[in-house]
Rosetta silent file (secondary structure, phi, psi, omega in degrees, C-alpha in Angstrom):
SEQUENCE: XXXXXXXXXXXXXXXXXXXXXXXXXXXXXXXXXXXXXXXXXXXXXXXXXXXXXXXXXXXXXXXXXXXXXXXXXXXXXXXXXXXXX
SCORE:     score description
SCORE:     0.000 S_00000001
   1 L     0.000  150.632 -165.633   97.747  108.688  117.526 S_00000001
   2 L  -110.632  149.946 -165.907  100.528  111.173  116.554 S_00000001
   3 H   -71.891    6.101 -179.487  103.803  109.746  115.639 S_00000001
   4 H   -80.088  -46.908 -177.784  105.553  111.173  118.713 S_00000001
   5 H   -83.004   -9.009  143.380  103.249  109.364  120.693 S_00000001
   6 H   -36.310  -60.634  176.954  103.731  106.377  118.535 S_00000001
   7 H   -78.917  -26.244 -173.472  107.566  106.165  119.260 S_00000001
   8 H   -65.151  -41.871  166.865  107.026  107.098  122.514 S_00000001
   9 H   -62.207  -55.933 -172.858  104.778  103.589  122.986 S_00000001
  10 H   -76.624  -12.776 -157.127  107.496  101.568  121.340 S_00000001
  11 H   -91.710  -45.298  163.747  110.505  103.146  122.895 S_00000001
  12 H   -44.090  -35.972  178.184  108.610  102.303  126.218 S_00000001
  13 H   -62.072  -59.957 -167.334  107.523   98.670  124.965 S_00000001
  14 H   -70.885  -16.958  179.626  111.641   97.958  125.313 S_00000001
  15 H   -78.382  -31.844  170.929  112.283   99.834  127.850 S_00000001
  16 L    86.983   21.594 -166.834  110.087   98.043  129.604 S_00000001
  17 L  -147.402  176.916 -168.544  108.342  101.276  131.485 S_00000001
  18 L   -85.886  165.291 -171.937  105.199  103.027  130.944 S_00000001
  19 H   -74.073  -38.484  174.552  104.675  105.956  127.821 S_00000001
  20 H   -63.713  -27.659 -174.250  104.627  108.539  130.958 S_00000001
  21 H   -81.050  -23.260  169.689  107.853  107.811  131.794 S_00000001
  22 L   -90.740  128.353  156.023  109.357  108.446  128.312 S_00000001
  23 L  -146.966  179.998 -126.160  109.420  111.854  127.391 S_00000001
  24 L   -69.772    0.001 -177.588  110.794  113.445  123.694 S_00000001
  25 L   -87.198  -29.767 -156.110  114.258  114.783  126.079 S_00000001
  26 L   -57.195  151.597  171.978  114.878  111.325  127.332 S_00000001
  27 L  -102.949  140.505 -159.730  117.895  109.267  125.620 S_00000001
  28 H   -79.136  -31.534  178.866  117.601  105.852  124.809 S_00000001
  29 H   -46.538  -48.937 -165.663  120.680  105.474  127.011 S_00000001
  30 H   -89.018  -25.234  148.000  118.786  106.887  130.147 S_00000001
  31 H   -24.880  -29.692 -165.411  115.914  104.569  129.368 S_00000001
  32 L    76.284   23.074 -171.149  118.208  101.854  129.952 S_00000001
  33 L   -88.971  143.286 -171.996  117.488  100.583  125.822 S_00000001
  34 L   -97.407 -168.710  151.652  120.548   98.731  125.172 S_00000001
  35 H   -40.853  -70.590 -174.458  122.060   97.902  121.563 S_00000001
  36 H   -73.031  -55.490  179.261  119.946   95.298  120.717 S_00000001
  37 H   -31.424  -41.733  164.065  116.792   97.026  122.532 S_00000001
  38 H   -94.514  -32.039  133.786  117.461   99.767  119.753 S_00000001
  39 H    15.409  -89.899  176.799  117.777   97.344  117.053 S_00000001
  40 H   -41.842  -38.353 -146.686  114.147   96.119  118.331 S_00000001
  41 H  -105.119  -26.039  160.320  112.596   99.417  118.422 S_00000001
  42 H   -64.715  -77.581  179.193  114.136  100.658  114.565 S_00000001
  43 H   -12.739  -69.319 -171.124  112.367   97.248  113.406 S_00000001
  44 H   -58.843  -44.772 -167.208  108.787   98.305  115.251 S_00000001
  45 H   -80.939    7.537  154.143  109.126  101.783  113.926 S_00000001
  46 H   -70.626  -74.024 -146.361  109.996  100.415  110.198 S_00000001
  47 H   -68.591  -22.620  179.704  106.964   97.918  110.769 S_00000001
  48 L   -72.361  -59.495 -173.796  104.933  100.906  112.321 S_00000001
  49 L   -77.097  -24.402  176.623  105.510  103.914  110.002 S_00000001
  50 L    88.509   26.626  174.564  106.048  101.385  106.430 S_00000001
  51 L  -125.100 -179.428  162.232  109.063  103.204  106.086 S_00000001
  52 L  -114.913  107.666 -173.673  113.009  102.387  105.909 S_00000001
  53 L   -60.446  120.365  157.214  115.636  103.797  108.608 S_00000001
  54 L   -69.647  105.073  157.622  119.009  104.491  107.172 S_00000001
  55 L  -158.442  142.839 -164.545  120.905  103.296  110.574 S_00000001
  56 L  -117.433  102.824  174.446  123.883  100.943  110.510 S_00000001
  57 L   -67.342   -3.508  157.754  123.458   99.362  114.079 S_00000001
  58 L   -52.345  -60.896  160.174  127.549   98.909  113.504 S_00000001
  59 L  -133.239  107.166  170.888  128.178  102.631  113.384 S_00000001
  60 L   -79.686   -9.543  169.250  125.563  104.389  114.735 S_00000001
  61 L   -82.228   -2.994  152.572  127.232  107.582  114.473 S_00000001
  62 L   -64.804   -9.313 -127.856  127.655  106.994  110.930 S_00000001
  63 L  -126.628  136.155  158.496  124.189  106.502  110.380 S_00000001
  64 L   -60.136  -25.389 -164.491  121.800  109.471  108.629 S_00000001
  65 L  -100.755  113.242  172.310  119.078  109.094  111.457 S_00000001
  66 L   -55.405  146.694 -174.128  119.638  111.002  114.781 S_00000001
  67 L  -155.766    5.067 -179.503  118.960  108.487  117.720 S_00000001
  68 L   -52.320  -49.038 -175.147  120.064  110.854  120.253 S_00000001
  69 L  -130.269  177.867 -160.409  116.596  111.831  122.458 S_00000001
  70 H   -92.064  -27.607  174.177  113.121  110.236  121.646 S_00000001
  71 H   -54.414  -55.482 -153.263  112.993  114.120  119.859 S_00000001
  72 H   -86.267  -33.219 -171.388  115.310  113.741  117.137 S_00000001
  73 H   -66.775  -32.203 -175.339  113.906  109.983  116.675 S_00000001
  74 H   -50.995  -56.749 -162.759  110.377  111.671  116.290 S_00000001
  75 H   -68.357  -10.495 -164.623  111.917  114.492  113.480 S_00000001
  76 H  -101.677  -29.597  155.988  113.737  111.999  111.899 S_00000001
  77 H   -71.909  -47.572 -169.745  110.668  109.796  111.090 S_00000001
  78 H   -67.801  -42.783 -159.172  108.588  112.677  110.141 S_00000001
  79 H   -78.553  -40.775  127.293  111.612  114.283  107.469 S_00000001
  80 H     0.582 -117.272 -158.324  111.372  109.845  106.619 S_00000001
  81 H   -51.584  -12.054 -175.068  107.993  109.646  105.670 S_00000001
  82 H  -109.121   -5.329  157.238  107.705  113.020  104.124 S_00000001
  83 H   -56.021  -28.726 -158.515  110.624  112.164  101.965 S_00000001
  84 L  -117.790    8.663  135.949  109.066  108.876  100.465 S_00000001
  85 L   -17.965    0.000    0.000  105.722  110.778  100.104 S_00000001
C-alpha cells in the first residue's frame, strides 16, 4: 500500500467516510475532521509510518508540517521519512 493511500485510509477512518470519498485535494476541514479528529489521525500516521510529526496542535500554523489537503499531508510524510532515513 503506498503511503498516499495509507493516509488516505486513516484520514477516512476519522472522518468517518469511505477511502473513495477522500481524495489528495480534499481538506481536512471539508472532510468534516475536527481539532481533535486531526490530533487522532497525526497519532495513527506517527504509529503508521514510525516516524515523528513536528505539529503543535496549539498553533497549527506554526507547525513545520503542511496539513492543508490530504496532498501536502502525503509530501510531508514522504520529505519525514526520507529525512530520518
Amino acid at each position: 500500500m503506498s503511503t498516499r493511500d495509507k493516509v488516505i485510509s486513516i484520514i477516512a477512518e476519522q472522518a468517518v467516510l469511505e477511502p473513495s470519498d477522500v481524495t489528495t485535494e480534499s481538506t481536512l476541514d471539508e472532510l468534516g475532521i475536527d481539532s481533535l479528529g486531526l490530533v487522532e489521525c497525526i497519532f495513527a500516521i506517527e504509529e503508521t509510518f514510525d516516524i515523528s510529526v513536528p505539529f503543535n496542535a496549539n498553533a497549527p500554523s506554526e507547525s513545520d508540517f503542511d496539513i492543508s489537503t490530504v496532498a501536502s499531508i502525503v509530501d510531508g510524510i514522504e520529505r519525514l521519512r526520507a529525512e530520518q532515513s
